[in-house]
C-alpha positions in Angstrom: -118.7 91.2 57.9 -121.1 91.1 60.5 -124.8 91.7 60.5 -124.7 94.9 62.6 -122.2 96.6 60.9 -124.0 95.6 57.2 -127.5 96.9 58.6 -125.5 100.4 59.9 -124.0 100.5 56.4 -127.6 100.0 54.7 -129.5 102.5 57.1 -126.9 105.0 56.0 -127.0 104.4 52.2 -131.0 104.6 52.7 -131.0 107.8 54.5 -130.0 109.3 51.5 -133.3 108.4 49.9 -135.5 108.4 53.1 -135.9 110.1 56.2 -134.1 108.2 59.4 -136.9 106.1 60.4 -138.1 105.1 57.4 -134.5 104.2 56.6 -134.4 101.8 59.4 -137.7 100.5 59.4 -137.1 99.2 55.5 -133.7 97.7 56.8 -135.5 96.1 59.2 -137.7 94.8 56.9 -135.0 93.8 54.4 -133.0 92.0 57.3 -136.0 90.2 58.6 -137.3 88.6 55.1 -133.7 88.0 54.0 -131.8 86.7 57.0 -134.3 86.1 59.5 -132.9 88.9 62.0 -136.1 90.2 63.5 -135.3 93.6 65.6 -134.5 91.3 68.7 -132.4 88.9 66.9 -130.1 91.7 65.2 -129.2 92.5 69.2 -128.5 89.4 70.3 -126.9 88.2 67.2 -125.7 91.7 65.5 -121.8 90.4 66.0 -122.5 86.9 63.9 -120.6 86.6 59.9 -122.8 87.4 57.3 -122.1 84.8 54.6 -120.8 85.7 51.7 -124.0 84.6 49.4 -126.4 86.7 51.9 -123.9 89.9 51.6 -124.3 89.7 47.3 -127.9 89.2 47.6 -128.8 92.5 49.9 -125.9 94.4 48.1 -127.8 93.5 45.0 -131.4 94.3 46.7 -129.5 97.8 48.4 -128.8 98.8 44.3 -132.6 98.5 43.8 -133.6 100.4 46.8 -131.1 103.4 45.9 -132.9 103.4 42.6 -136.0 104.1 44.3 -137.7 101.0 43.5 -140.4 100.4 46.7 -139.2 98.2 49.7 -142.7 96.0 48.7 -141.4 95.2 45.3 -138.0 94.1 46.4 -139.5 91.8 48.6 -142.7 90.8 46.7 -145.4 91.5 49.1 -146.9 94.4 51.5 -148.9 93.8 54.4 -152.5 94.7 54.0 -155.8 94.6 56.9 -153.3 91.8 58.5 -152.7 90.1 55.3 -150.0 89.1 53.4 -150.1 90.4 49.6 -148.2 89.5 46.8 -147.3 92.7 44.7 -145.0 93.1 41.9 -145.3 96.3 39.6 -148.3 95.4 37.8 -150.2 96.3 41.0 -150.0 99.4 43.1 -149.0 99.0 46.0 -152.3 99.0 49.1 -151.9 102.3 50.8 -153.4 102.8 54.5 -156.0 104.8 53.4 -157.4 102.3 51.0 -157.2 99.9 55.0 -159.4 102.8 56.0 -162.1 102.0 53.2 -162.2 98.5 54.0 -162.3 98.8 58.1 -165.4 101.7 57.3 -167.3 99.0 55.4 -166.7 96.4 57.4 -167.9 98.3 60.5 -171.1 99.6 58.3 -172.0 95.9 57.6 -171.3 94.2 60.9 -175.2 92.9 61.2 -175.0 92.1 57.2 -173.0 88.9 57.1 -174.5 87.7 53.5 -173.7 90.3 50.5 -173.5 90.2 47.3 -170.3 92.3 46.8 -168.4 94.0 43.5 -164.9 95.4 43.4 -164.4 97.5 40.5 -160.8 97.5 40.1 -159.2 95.2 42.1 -155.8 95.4 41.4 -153.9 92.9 43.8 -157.3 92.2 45.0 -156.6 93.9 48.4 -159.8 95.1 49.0 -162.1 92.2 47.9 -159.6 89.4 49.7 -160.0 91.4 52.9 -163.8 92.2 52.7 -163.8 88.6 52.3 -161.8 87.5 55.4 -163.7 89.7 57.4 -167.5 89.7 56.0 -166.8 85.2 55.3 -170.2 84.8 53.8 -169.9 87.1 51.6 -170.0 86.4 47.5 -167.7 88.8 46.2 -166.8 89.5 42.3 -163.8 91.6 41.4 -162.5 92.8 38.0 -159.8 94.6 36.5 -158.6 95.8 32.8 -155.5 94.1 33.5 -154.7 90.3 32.8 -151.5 91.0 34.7 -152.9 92.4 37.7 -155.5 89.6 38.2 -153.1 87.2 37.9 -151.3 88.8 40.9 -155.2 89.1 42.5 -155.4 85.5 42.3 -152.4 84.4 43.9 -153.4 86.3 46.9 -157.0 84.9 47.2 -154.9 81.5 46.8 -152.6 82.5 49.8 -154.9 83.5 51.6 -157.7 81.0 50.8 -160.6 82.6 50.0 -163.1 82.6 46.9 -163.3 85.4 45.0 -165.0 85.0 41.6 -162.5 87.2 39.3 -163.3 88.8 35.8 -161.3 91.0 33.5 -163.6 93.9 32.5 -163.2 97.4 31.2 -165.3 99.5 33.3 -164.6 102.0 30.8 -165.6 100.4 27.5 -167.6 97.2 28.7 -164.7 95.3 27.5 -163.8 96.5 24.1 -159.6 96.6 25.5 -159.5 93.8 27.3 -161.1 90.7 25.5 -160.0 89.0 22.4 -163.0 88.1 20.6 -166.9 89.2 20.5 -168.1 85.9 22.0 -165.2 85.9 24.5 -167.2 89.5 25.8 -170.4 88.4 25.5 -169.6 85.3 28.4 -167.4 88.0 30.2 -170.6 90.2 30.9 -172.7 87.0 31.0 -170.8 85.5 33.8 -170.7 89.0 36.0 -173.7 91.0 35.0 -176.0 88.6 34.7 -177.5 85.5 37.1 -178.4 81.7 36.1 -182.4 83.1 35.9 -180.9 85.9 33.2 -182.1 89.0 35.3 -179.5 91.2 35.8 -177.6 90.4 38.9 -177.6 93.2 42.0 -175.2 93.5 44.6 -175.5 94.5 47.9 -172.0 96.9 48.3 -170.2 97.8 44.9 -166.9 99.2 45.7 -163.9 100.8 44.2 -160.5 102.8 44.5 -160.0 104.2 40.5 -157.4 106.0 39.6 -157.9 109.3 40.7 -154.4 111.1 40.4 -154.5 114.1 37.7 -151.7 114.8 35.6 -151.2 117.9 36.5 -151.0 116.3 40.3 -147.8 114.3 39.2 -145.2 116.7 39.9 -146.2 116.3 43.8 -145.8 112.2 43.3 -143.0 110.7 45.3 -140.5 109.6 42.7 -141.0 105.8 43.7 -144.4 105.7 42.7 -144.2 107.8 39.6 -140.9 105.8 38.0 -142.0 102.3 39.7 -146.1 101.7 40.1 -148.0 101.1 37.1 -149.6 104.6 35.7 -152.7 103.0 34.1 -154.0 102.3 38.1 -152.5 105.8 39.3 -153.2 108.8 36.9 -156.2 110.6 34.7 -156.6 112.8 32.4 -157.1 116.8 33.2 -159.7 117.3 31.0 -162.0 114.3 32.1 -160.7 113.5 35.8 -163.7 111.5 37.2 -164.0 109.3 33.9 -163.7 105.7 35.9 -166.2 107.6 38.9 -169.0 108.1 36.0 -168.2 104.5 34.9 -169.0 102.6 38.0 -172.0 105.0 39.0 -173.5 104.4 35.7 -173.2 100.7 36.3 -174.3 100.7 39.8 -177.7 102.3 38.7 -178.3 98.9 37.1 -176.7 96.4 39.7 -177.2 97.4 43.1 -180.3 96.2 45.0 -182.8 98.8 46.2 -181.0 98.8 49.6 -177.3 98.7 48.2 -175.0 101.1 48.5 -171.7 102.2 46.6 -168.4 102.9 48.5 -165.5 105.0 46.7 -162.5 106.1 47.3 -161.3 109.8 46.0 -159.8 112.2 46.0 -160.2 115.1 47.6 -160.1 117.7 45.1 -163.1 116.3 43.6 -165.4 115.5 46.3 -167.9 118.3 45.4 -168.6 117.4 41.8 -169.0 113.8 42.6 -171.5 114.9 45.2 -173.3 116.8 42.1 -172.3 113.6 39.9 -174.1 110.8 42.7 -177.3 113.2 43.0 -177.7 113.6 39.6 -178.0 109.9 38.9 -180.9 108.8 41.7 -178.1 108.4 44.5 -179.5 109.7 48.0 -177.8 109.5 51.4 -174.7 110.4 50.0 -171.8 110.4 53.2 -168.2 111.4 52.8 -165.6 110.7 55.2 -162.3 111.7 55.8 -158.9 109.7 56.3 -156.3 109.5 59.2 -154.9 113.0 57.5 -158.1 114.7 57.8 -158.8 114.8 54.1 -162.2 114.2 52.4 -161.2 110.8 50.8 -164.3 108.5 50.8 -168.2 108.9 50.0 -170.7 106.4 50.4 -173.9 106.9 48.9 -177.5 104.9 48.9 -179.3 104.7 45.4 -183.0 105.6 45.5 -185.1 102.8 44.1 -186.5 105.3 41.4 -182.9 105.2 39.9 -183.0 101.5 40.1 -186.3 100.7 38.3 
């Protein structure tokens, strides 16, 4: 069994599932982590034996991708701002749009090398481990509800050796679901809310990408996502959509510096009422920006220091 003819045989089984070039390019993929065969080695070495071993592994791997399961969880990681990114399903998996976020604020704070930076959310830390790559001097915190997921987020920073100081936190409840005991809370918020004088610490840039996805909205979800990604990062309710978005403004009110400013990701259908939302909490220079697709899907807003005092 040669390579060639087992890639022909996987595009075809995966254009069943995916268009033609996605088909190939997640062969591609498959081929390269698995065998080795970059795109230029499949030609000049598409007529070499497969071994047996290799054949049972990406027969066993093509059964996971016909079940829809995401190439990035087959092979364990996704490429991210020029990173590499562990992800398993207690992540999502980093989308290009969320790459848009991260380029806009890296471009924003070009002349601010030192901040003071929160990521609400972090998932497989995506966001915070590239911020930090790219703004170096930066002191960056990042939380999550989920012990798995920051598990995952700290991995990456390892891999890709940076510091990032890592917390689980509710955003929702202040920590009610996610820490065992009262005391165990208390040094939780100590340790991010609060600096070694015991004045509440500010930050510079808080940042976040919530879930955002109604229910209603999950009968347009790719079937991947919906039977693979984890639900508690993806979906809302209908009745009370913007939940996590009136979370993080009401703590930005109290941790962001006079000159700080919060960066969200959204989505569109909602980008009016969060307008209303950020204005009615002291928030002034409020910008929203669109994504490669054209579609309102981030606002940035200043806080006025009236809201801050």
């Amino acid at each position: 069994m040669t390579a060639r003819s087992v890639f022909n045989y996987y595009k075809n089984a995966l254009q069943l599932l995916y268009e033609i070039g996605e088909a190939e390019t997640i062969t591609h993929w498959i081929f390269e982590e698995k065998l080795g065969l970059t795109r230029t080695g499949l030609l000049l070495h598409g007529n070499e034996q497969i071994s047996e071993l290799k054949a049972n592994e990406l027969a066993a791997i093509l059964l996971r991708l016909q079940k829809g399961e995401p190439v990035q969880y087959v092979v364990g990681f996704a490429d991210f701002f020029g990173l590499r990114l562990k992800v398993n399903s207690s992540v999502l998996i980093p989308r290009p749009e969320t790459e848009e976020l991260v380029k806009r604020i890296i471009n924003s704070y070009r002349e601010k090398k030192i901040l003071r930076i929160l990521d609400i959310g972090t998932g497989s830390g995506c966001i915070a481990i590239a911020l930090k790559k790219n703004i170096p001097e930066s002191t960056i915190y990042a939380i999550d509800i989920s012990a798995e997921a920051l598990s995952v987020a700290k991995e990456n920073a390892r891999m890709n050796e940076v510091e990032i100081m890592f917390h689980q936190y509710d955003i929702l409840t202040g920590n009610e679901n996610c820490a065992d005991t009262k005391l165990k809370k208390e040094r939780e918020f100590k340790s991010l809310f609060i600096d070694q004088t015991g004045s509440l610490r500010s930050f510079n840039l808080i940042v976040s990408n919530p879930p955002y996805v109604t229910e209603d909205e999950k009968i347009s979800i790719h079937r991947n996502v919906l039977n693979f990604e984890p639900h508690l990062a993806l979906f809302v309710p209908n009745n009370d959509p913007l939940k996590f978005y009136k979370s993080i403004i009401s703590l930005a009110i109290n941790h962001l510096d006079s000159s700080g400013k919060i960066w969200l990701e959204i989505n569109p259908m909602h980008v009016e009422l969060l307008h209303k939302i950020l204005a009615e909490n002291g928030f002034n220079t409020i910008e929203t920006f669109t994504d490669v697709n054209g579609k309102n899907r981030f606002i940035s807003a200043g806080v006025s220091s009236s809201a801050i005092e």
